[in-house]
C-alpha positions in Angstrom: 0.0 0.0 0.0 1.4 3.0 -0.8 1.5 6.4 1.1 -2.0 8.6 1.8 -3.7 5.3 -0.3 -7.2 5.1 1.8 -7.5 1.7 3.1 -9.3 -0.8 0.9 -8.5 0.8 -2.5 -6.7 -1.3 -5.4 -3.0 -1.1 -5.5 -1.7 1.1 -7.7 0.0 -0.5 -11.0 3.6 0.4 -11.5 5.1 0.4 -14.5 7.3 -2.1 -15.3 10.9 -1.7 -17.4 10.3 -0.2 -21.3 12.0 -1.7 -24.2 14.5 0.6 -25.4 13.4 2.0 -29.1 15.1 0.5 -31.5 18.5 2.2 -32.8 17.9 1.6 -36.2 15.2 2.7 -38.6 12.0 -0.1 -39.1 11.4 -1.1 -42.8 8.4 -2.5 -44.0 7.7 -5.5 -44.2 7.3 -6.7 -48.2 9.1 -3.4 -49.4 11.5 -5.7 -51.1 8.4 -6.2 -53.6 7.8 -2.7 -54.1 11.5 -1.4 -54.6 11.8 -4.6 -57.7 8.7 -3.1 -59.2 9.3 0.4 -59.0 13.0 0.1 -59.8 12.0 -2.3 -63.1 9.3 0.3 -64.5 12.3 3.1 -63.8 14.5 1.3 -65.6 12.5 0.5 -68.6 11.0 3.9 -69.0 14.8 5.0 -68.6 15.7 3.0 -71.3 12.9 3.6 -73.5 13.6 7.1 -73.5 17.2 6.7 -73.7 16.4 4.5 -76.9 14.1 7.3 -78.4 16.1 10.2 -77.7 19.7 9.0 -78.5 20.1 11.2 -75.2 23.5 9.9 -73.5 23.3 11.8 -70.5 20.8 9.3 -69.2 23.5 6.5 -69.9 24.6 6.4 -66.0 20.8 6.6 -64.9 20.3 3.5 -66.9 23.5 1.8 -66.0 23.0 2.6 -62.0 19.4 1.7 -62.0 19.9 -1.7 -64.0 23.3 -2.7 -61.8 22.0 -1.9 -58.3 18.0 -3.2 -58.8 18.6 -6.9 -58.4 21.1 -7.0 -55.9 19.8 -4.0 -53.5 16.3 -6.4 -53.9 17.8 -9.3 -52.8 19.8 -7.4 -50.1 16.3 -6.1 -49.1 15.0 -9.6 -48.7 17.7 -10.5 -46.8 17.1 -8.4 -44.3 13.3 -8.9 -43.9 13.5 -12.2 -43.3 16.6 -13.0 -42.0 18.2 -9.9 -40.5 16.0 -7.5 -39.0 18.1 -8.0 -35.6 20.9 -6.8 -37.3 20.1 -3.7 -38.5 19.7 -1.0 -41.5 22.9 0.0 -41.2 24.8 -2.5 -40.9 23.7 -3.9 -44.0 23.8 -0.9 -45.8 27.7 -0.6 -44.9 28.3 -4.0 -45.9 26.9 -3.6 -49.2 28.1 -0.3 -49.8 31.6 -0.5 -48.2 32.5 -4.4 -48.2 30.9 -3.8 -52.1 33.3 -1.3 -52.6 36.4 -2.5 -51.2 36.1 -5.8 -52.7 35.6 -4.5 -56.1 39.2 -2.2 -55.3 41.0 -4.9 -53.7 39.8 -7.5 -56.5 40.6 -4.9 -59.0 44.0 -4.0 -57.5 45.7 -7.7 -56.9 44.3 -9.0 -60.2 46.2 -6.7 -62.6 49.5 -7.1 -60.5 49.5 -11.0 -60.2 47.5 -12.2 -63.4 48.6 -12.4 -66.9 46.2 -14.1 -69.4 46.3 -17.5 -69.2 44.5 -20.8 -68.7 45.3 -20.4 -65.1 43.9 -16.9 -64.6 40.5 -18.0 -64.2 41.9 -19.9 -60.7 43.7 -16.7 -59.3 40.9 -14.5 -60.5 38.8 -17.2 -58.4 40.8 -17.0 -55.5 41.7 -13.2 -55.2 38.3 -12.3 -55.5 36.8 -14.3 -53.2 39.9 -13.5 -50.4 39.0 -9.9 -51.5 35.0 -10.2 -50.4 35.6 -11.5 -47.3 38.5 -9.2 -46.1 35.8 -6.4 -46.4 33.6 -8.5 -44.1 36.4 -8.1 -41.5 37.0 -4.7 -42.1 33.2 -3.7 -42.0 32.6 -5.9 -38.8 35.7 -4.7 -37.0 33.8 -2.7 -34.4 30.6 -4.6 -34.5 32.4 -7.6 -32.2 29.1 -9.2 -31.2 27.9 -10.1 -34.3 28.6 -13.4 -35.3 27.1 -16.5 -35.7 26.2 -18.4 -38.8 22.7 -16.4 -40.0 24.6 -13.3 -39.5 27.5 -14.8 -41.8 24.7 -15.3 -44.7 22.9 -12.6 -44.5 26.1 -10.3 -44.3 28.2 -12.0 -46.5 25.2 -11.8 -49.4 25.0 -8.0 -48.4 28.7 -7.8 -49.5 28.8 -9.9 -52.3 25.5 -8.5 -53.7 27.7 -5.0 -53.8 30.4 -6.5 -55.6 27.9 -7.6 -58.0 26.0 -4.4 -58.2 28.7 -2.2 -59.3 30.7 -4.9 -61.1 27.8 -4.8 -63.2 28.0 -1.2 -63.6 31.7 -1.2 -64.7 30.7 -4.3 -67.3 27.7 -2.2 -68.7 30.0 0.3 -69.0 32.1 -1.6 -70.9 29.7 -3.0 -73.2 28.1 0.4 -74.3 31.2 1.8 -75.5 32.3 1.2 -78.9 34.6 2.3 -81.4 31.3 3.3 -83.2 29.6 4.9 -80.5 27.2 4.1 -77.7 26.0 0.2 -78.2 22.7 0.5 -76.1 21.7 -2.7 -76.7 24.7 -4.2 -76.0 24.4 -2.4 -72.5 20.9 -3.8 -72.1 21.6 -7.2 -72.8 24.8 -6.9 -70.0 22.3 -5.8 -67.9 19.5 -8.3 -68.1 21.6 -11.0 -68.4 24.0 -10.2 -65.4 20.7 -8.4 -63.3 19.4 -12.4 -63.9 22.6 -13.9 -62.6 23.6 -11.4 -59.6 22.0 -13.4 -56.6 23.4 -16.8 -58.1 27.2 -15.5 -57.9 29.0 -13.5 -55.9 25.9 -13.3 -53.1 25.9 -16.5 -53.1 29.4 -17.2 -52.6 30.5 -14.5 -50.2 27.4 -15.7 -48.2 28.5 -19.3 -47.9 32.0 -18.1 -46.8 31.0 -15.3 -44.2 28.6 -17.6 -42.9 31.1 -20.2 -42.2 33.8 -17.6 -40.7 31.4 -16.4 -38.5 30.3 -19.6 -37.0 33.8 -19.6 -35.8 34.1 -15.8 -34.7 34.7 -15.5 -30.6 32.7 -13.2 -28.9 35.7 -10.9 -28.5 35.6 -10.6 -31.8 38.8 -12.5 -32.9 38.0 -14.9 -35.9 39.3 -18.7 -35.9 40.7 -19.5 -39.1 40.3 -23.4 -38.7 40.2 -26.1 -41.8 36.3 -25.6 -42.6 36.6 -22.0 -43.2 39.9 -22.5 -45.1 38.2 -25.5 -47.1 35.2 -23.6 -47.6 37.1 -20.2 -48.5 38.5 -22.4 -51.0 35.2 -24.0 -52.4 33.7 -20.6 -53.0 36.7 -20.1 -54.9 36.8 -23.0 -56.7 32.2 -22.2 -58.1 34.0 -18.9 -58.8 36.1 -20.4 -61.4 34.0 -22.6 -63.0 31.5 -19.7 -63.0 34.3 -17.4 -64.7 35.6 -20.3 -67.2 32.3 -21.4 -68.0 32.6 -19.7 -71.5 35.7 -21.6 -72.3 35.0 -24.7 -71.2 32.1 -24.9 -73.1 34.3 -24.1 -76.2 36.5 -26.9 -75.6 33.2 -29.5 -75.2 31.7 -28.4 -78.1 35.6 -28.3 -80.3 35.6 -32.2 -78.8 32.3 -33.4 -79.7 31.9 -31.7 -82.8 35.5 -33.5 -83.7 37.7 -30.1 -84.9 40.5 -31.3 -82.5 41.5 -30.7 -79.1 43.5 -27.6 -79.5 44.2 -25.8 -75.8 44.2 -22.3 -77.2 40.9 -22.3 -77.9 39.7 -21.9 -74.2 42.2 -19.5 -73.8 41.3 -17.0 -77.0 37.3 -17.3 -76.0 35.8 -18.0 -79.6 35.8 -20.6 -82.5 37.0 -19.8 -85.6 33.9 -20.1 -88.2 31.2 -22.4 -86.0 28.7 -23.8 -87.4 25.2 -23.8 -86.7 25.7 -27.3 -84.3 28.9 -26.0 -82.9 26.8 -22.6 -81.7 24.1 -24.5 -80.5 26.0 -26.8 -78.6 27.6 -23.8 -77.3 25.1 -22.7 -76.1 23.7 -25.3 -74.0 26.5 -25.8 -71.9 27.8 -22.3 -71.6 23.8 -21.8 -70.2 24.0 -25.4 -68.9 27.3 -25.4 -66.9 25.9 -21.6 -65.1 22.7 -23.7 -63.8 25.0 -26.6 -62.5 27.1 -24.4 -60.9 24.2 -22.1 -59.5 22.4 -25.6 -58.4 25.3 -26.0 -56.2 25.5 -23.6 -54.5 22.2 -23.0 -53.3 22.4 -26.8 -52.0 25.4 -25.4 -50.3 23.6 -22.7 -48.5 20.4 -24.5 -47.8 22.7 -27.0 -45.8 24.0 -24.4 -44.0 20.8 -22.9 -43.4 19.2 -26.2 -42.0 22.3 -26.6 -40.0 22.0 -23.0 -37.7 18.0 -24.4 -37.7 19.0 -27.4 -36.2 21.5 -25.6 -33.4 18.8 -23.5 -32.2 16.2 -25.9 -32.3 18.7 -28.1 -29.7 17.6 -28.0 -26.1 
């Protein structure tokens, strides 16, 4: 009974402890859906216009708006359903910074240490992958609580989803300039083709690996680099390079079956001299087919994961 409280009268409820607002901003849930659509319509009406106008300035409008729309979806997505706990901004600095510091330190290492060659699709497999996952570190160096395998996926997509973003951008890029001018639709094609792609490749990847290094992260924040986070580093790699040589090993299949001889230099050159109309379709279906295979993989790869943190926190 509290003081000058008549006698008989119900006790006063106190209060108990409020939760503490949250320190980041809440986002809707579904707005994943709404920033695909919007985005798409944005960047068809960009390109429409860009089409019927010949108007160039609206090149890095349609190149920014066709590299980031995929990946920023799929980071959204992420984060609704599998990392609300971690934050806005934390994913935001993983796909912006981790993004942008694997894309330099990819960039950077590969035009020191590679030289074209049948082996450059291994180093270009290796460095990039090492490159990803150093700007995990870097981005998490102060956040020394989060770890744990969920946190690995959904932050080691966030990065890799970056990389792909404005990898994309600098291959778009690429593709539109000619030495007779702006190719638009060879920057569309880039676009829709690698926009398709994005989630199946370097989010993927870098989400298997930082899931796997932060399953083994101490909760002083010092990371364990033990044999399944080396073999795994080294598995990402490895999808990495069958993703990148894809093109040539598909030349080399179809120069075998089609019975023009086994000569090495096509894989490295990237094209057959005079194909026929077999030899392009065969191309065809297992440059396409071996992308699938390897995509197939590595969602197996992550749904194992995935089931695995289910089953730890399911056990009493």
């Amino acid at each position: 009974m509290t003081q000058n409280q008549p006698p008989g009268a119900p006790r006063a409820r106190i209060p108990g402890p409020q939760q503490p607002p949250p320190s980041y901003p809440r986002v809707r849930v579904g707005l994943w859906r709404r920033c695909f659509g919007i985005g798409l319509a944005l960047w068809v009406l960009t390109a429409m216009i860009t089409y019927a106008t010949k108007n160039t300035t609206l090149l890095p409008t349609l190149i920014m708006l066709g590299s980031f729309l995929v990946p920023v979806t799929f980071a959204l997505w992420a984060y609704e359903r599998h990392g609300r706990d971690l934050g806005v901004h934390l994913i935001l600095g993983c796909f912006l910074t981790g993004g942008a510091l694997g894309v330099l330190g990819a960039s950077a290492t590969k035009g020191h240490l590679l030289h074209p060659s049948l082996g450059m699709y291994v180093g270009v497999g290796l460095i990039g992958e090492a490159a990803k996952l150093a700007a995990l570190v870097f981005v998490l160096r102060r956040h020394t609580r989060v770890r744990g395998l969920r946190a690995g996926l959904v932050l080691g997509a966030s990065v890799g989803l970056g990389f792909a973003a404005l990898e994309s951008a600098g291959y778009a890029f690429n593709a539109a300039v000619s030495l007779h001018g702006v190719d638009l639709r060879a920057l569309l094609e880039t676009e829709i083709l690698r926009g398709v792609l994005a989630a199946f490749g370097h989010g993927l990847w870098t989400a298997i690996a930082g899931a796997v290094l932060l399953s083994y992260r101490h909760p002083n924040g010092r990371y364990e680099l033990v044999s399944p986070v080396l073999g795994t580093y080294l598995g990402v790699s490895l999808l990495h390079t069958l993703w990148d040589s894809t093109h040539g090993i598909a030349l080399w299949l179809v120069a075998r079956l089609s019975g023009t001889g086994l000569d090495r230099t096509l894989f490295g050159q990237g094209y057959m001299p005079r194909p026929s109309g077999e030899q392009e379709h065969l191309f065809t279906l297992f440059s396409v087919g071996g992308l699938i295979m390897v995509s197939l993989i590595g969602i197996a790869w992550m749904r194992s994961l995935a089931r695995r943190d289910s089953a730890w926190r399911n056990t009493p």
